[in-house]
C-alpha positions as CSV (number, residue, x, y, z in Angstrom):
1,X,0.0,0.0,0.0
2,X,1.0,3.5,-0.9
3,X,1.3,5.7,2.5
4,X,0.1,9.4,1.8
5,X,2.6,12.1,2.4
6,X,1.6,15.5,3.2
7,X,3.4,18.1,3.4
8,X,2.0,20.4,6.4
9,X,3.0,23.9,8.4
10,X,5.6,23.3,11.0
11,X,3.8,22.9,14.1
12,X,5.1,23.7,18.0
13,X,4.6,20.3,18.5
14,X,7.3,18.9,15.7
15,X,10.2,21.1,17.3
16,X,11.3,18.3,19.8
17,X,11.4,15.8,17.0
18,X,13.4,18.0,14.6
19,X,15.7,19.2,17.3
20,X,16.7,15.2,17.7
21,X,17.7,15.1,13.8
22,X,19.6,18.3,14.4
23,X,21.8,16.3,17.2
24,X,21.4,12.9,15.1
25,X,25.6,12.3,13.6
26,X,24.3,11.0,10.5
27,X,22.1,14.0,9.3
28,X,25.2,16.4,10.9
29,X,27.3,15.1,8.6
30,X,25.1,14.9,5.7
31,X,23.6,18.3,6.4
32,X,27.4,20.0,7.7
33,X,26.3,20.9,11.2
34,X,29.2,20.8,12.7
35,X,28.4,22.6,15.6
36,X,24.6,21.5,16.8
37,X,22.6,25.3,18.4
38,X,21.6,24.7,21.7
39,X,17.6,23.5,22.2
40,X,17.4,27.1,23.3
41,X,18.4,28.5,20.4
42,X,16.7,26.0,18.1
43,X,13.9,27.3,19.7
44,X,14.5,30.9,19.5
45,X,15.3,30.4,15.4
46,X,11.4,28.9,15.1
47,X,10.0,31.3,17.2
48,X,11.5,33.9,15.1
49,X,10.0,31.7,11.8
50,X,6.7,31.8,13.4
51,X,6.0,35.3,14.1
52,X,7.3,36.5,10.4
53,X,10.9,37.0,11.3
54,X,12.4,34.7,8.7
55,X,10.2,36.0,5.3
56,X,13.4,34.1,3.3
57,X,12.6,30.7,4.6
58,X,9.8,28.2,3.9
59,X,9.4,25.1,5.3
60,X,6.9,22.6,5.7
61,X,7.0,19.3,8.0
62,X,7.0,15.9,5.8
63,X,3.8,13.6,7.6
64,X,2.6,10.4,6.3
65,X,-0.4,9.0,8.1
66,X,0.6,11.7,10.5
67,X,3.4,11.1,11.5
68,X,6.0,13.2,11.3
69,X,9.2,11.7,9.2
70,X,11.0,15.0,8.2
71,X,11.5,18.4,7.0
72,X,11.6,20.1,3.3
73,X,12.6,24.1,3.2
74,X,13.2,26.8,1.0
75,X,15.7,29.6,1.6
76,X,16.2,32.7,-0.9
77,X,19.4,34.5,0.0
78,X,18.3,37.5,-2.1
79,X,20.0,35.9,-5.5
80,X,19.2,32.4,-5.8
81,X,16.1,30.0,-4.2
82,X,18.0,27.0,-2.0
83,X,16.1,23.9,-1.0
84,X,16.7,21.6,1.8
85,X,14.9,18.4,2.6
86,X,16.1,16.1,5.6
87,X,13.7,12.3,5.6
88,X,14.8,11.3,9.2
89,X,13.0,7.7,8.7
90,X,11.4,5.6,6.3
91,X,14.3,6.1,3.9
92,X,14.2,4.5,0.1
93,X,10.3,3.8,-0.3
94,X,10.0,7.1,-2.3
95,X,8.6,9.4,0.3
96,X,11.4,11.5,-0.2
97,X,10.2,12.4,-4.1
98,X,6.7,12.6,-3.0
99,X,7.4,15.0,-0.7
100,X,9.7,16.9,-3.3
101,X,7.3,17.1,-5.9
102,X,4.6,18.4,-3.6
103,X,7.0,20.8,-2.4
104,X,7.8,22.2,-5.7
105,X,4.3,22.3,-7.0
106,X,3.6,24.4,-3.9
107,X,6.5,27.0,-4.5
108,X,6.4,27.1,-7.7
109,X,2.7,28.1,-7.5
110,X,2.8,30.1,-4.5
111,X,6.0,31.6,-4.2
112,X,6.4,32.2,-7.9
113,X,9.8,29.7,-8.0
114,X,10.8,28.8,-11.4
115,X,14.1,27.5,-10.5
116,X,15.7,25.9,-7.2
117,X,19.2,25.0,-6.0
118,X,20.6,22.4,-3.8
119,X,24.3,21.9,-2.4
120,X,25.5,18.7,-1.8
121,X,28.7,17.4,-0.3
122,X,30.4,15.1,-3.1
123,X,30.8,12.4,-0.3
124,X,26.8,12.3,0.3
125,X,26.3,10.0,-2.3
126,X,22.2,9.1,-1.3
127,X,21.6,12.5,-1.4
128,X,23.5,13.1,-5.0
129,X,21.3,9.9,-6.1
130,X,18.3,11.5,-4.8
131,X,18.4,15.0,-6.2
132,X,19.7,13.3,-9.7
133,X,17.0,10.5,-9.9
134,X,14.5,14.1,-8.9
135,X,15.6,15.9,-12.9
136,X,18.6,17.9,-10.4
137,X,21.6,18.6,-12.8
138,X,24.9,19.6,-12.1
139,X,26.1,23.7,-12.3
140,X,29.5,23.1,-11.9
141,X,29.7,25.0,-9.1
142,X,31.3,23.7,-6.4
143,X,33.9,25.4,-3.3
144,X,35.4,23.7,-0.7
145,X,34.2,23.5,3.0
146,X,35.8,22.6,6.2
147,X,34.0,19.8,8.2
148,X,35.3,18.8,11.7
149,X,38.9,19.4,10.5
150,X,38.2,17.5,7.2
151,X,37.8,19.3,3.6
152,X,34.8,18.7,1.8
153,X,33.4,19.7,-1.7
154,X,30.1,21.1,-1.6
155,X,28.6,21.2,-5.4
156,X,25.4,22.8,-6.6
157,X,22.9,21.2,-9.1
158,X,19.9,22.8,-10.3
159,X,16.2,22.2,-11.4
160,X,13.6,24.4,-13.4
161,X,10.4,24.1,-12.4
């Protein structure tokens, strides 16, 4: 059976949950949190989301059967629209792409998005699968980041909506 994935406004009550994949080693790495914000400040950076404070950033919590399995966001930096999307269970049974699709239906219909970015570290090889299998291509843009003493290549693919 196919499980029904909604995409829904982050809620006060998914903050705890998210705030454990923020602390989770796998997803740091993935993600290059290197330094996890305290549950204070987590909490301070949602608030913020909440009352209008963060107009550059949309996100919407990942549910199916409602329960809550991730995260997918949007973040303009005043030049280019970035997207983020972090499945913290329930990996490789295409919720993921689901969730994608519904994501970018929604922005590109409500936020006027014709065109998103993602950066990817080259040694993240699910989520290089994932955004390639999901019509992502390759800029050839890429710069070098420092991870927990370790350099790491961050490169940029693309999708038009």
């Amino acid at each position: 059976m196919l499980e029904t994935v909604q995409l829904v406004n982050i809620k006060k009550s998914h903050l705890q949950s998210m705030y454990l994949w923020e602390l989770d080693k796998e997803i740091q790495m993935n993600t290059g949190i290197e330094h996890p914000r305290t549950y204070e400040l987590f909490l301070n950076s949602f608030a913020k989301y909440f009352r209008g404070e963060k107009p550059q950033f949309f996100i919407k919590a990942v549910e199916v059967n409602g329960e809550l399995l991730g995260k997918i966001e949007l973040f303009f930096d005043g030049d280019k629209h970035y997207l983020g999307i972090v499945l913290a269970s329930k990996r490789d049974q295409g919720i993921g792409t689901r969730a994608l699709n519904q994501f970018l239906k929604e922005v590109k219909k409500q936020k006027y998005v014709d065109r998103v970015y993602v950066e990817v570290y080259d040694d993240n090889e699910r989520s290089l699968h994932f955004f390639q299998k999901n019509r992502f291509l390759y800029t050839g843009e890429s710069s070098d980041e420092w991870y927990k003493n370790q350099l790491r290549k961050l490169v940029t693919l693309v999708r038009d909506l």
